[in-house]
N, C-alpha and C positions, 0 to 999 in steps of 0.2 A: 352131583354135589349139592349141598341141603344149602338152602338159601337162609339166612339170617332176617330174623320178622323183623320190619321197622314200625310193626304198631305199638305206639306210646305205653308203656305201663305203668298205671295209673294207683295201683292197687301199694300197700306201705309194707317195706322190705321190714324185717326181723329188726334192723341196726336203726331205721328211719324210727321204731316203734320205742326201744329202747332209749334212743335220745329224748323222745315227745316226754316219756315217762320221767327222765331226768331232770328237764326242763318243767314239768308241771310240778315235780315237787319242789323243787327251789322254789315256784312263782306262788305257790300254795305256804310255804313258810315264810316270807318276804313281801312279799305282794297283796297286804291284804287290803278287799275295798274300801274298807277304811280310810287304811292309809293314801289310797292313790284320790280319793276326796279330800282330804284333808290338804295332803301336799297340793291339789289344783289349785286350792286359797290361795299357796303361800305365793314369796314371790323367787322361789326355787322350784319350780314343777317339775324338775328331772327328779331322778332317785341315785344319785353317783356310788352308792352303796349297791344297790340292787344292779347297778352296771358293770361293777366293777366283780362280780358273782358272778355274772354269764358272759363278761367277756374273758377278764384274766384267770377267774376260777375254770373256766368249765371251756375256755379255748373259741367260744362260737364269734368272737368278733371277727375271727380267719376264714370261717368256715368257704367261704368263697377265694380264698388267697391260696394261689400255690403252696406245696410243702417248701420248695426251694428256695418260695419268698418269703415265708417268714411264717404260712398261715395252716389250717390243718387239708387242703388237698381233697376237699368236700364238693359237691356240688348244689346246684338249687334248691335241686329235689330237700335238700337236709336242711338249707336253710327257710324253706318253706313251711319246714315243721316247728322250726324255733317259730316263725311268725304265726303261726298258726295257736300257739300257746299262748306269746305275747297277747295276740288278739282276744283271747277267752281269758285275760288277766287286766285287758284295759293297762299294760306295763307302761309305764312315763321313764323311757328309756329308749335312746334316738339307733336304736337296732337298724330298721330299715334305713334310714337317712344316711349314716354312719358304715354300717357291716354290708351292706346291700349298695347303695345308691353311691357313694363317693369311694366305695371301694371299684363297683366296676368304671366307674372314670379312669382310676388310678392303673386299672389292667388295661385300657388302650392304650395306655401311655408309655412311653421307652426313656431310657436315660436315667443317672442314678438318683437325680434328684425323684423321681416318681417310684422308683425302688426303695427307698429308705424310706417315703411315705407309707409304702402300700404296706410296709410291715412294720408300721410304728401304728398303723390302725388296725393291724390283723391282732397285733397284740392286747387293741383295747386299751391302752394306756394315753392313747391319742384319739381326739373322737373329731371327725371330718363331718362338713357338709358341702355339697354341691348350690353354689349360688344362684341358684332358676328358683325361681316362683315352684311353689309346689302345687300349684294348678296348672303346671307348662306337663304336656305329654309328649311321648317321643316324637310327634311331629309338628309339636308346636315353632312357631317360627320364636327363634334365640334372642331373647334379651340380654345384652353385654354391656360392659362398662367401659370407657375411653381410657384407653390407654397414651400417655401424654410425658414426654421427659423419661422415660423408663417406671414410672408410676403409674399407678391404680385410680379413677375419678369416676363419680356419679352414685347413686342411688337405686338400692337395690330393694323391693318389699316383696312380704310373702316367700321367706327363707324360714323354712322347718326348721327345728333343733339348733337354727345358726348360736343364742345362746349359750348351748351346750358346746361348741363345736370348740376345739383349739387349732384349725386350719381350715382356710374356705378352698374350694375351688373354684376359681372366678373365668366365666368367659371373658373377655375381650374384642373391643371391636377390630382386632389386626387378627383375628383367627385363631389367636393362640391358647389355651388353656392356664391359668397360672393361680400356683398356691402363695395365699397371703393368709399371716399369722392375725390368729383372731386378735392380737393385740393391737394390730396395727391400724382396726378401724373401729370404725361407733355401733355397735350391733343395741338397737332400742327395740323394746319387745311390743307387738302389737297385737292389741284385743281381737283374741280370734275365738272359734265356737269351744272348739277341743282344748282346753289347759291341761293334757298330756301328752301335745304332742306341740309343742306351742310354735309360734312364726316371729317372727322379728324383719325389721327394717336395718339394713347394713348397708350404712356411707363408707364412701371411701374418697379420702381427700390426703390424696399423694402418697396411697401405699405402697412402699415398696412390695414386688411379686417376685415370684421364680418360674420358669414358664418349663410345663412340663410336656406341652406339645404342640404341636402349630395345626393340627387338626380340630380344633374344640367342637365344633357340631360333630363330628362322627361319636368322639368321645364320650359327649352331653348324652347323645340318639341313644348309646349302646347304656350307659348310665341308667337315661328315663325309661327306656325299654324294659330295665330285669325291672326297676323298683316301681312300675305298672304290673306288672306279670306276677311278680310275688306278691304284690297289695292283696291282691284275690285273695293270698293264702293268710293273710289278717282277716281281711273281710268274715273269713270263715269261719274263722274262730269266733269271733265277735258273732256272727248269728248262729254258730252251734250253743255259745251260752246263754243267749238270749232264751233259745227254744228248749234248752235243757231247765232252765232254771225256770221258764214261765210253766214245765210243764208238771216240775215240780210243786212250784207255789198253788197251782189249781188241784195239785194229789191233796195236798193238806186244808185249802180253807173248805170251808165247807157254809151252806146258805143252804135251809130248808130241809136238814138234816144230811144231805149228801155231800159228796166233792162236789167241787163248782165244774171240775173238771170231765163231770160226768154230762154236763148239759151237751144234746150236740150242736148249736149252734159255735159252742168254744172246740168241740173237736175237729168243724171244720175248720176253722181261722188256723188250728196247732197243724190238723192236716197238709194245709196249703204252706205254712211257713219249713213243713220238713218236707217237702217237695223242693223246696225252694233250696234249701239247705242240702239237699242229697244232688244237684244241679250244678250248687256251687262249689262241690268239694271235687268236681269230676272237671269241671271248667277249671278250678286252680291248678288241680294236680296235672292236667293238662299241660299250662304254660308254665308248672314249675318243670316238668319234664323237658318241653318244647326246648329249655332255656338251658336246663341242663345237658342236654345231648346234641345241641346247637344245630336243632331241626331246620329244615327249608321254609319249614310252616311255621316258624317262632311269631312270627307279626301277626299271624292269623291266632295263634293260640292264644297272645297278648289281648288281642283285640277281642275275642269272644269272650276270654275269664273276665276281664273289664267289663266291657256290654252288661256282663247277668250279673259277678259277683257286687258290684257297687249297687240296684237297686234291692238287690235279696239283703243285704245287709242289714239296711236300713228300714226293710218293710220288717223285718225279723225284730230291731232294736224297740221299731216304734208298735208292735205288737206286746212285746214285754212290758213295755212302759205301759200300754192300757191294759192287758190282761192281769197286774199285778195290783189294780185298782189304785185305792188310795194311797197304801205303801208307796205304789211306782211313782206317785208326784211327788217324793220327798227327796232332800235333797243327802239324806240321811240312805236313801237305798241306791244302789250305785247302778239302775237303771237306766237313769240321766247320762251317768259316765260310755256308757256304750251305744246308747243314742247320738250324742253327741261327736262321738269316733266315727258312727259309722256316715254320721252326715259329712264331716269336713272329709275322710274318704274317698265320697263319692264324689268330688270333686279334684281329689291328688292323683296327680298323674295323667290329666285327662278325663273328663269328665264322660258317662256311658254312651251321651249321646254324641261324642268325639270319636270317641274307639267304635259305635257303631259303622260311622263314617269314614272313618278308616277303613273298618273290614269291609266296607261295599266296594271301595275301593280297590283293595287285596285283589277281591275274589272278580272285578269287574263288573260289579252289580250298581243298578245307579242308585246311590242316596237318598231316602225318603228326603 
């Protein structure tokens, strides 16, 4: 009898490629850097237009929710690809927080109240955040709020998208999990690096909740886990445009009659950043797989895509930003904007040198 291979494949099916293609032309008529500069000013930095296009246009708010719940019956692997676009768009559109991160909350979760959630977000007409700090990783120790009178109390900061969101998912100090309506507390927005993906402070002073499971750290863990493991596949994006576009900008100027592109001190630096880039596209796809096929090694593949894609991002960002010379210091070239992502990044979800430690851990190696 022929055994079936359990090695990961890595490599983008026909359907994976066609969706990438779908999604980059939306974000290429709608998404221009332009505008995702502009809107950072304001003091609306989502795009609820541009939202409302890929989730109820084109169905991917689901992409992670059963057909039976409401969602399209997709796996990781697909929703890796949307992130993977979003990331080479700089998109101010709370995708991962929302379709990613409080959606897999909402899949540990049993009972109708977390049912009629999980496809009120699949549809995109409802946009969820999970209430952790976005610098909490799946094994960070759980910050919760007092539960008191059958109400909601304390102070929450460093909540992504919570702005955007019209339902939190809030631990508790009794264990339990529970959804409170963004109306019901103070969400005030706080200066952070990235204005496309922005953070906010949310009080809660006696909000009523609905408790969708008395598990909340397993929930939280299985939650920070995908949207660690997919971040990679942002990450990605973000330094495949960085390198695509810085390699373009050095084809055309030109200094002393040639491309600048032609010096090789600049073909090493481009060299090294698509080393870096061909690394990280094999580490995400990795734990976009691990996550979709609900491997043994899912923490290990979380932990490695982490580890490399969060500094390859960011050395790719801040390469752009100097190889594009004086253009890249403007604030008029949306350089800045992908710099900027891939640093507050490398800190979501766990920072590399967390998920290093982790994985020494994993594997039983002992931690530098």
């Amino acid at each position: 009898m022929s055994q079936v291979s359990t090695e990961p494949d890595l490599l983008y099916t026909e359907e994976e490629e066609a969706l990438r293609a779908a999604v980059r032309d939306l974000l290429t008529d709608r998404c221009a850097a332009a505008d995702v500069i502009t809107r950072g000013e304001s003091a609306t930095p989502h795009d609820p237009e541009l939202w409302k296009a890929l989730a109820d246009g084109m169905g991917l708010a689901g992409l992670l929710v059963p057909e039976e719940q409401g969602g399209q019956g997709a796996t990781h692997r697909e929703a890796a690809v949307v992130l993977e676009e979003l990331g080479r768009a700089v998109a101010p559109v709370p995708y991962l927080t929302s379709a990613v991160v409080a959606t897999e909350a909402l899949l540990a979760c049993t009972g109708a109240d977390a049912a009629e959630l999980l496809a009120a977000l699949a549809s995109g007409r409802t946009v969820g955040a999970l209430a952790v700090p976005l610098s909490s990783g799946p094994g960070a120790a759980l910050r919760t709020v007092r539960r008191e009178g059958g109400a909601l109390h304390r102070e929450l900061t460093g909540i992504a998208d919570a702005a955007a969101a019209h339902v939190l998912l809030v631990p508790a100090d009794d264990g339990g999990l529970y959804a409170v309506d963004a109306d019901a507390v103070t969400v005030t927005p706080q200066v952070c690096l990235d204005p496309t993906r922005p953070l906010a402070r949310v009080t809660f002073e006696g909000a009523s909740a609905r408790l969708l499971t008395d598990d909340a750290p397993s929930a939280v863990r299985r939650a920070l886990r995908a949207g660690a493991g997919l971040l990679a596949s942002e990450q990605l994006g973000l330094a495949e445009w960085s390198l695509t576009e810085t390699v373009r900008y050095l084809k055309e100027r030109k200094q002393f009659n040639r491309p600048v592109g032609g010096f090789q001190a600049l073909k090493h630096r481009l060299a090294q950043v698509w080393l870096e880039v061909v690394n990280t596209r094999a580490a995400a796809r990795n734990a976009a797989d691990a996550l979709a096929t609900g491997s043994s090694d899912g923490d290990i593949a979380v932990a490695v895509a982490q580890a490399y894609a969060a500094p390859a991002a960011v050395h790719a960002a801040e390469e752009a930003l100097q190889l594009h010379g004086g253009i890249g210091m403007t604030w008029e070239h949306p350089a800045h904007l992908y710099l900027k992502r891939a640093k507050a990044d490398s800190i979501a979800y766990g920072t590399a040198g967390a998920h290093r430690a982790a994985l020494a851990e994993l594997v039983d190696l002992q931690a530098p």
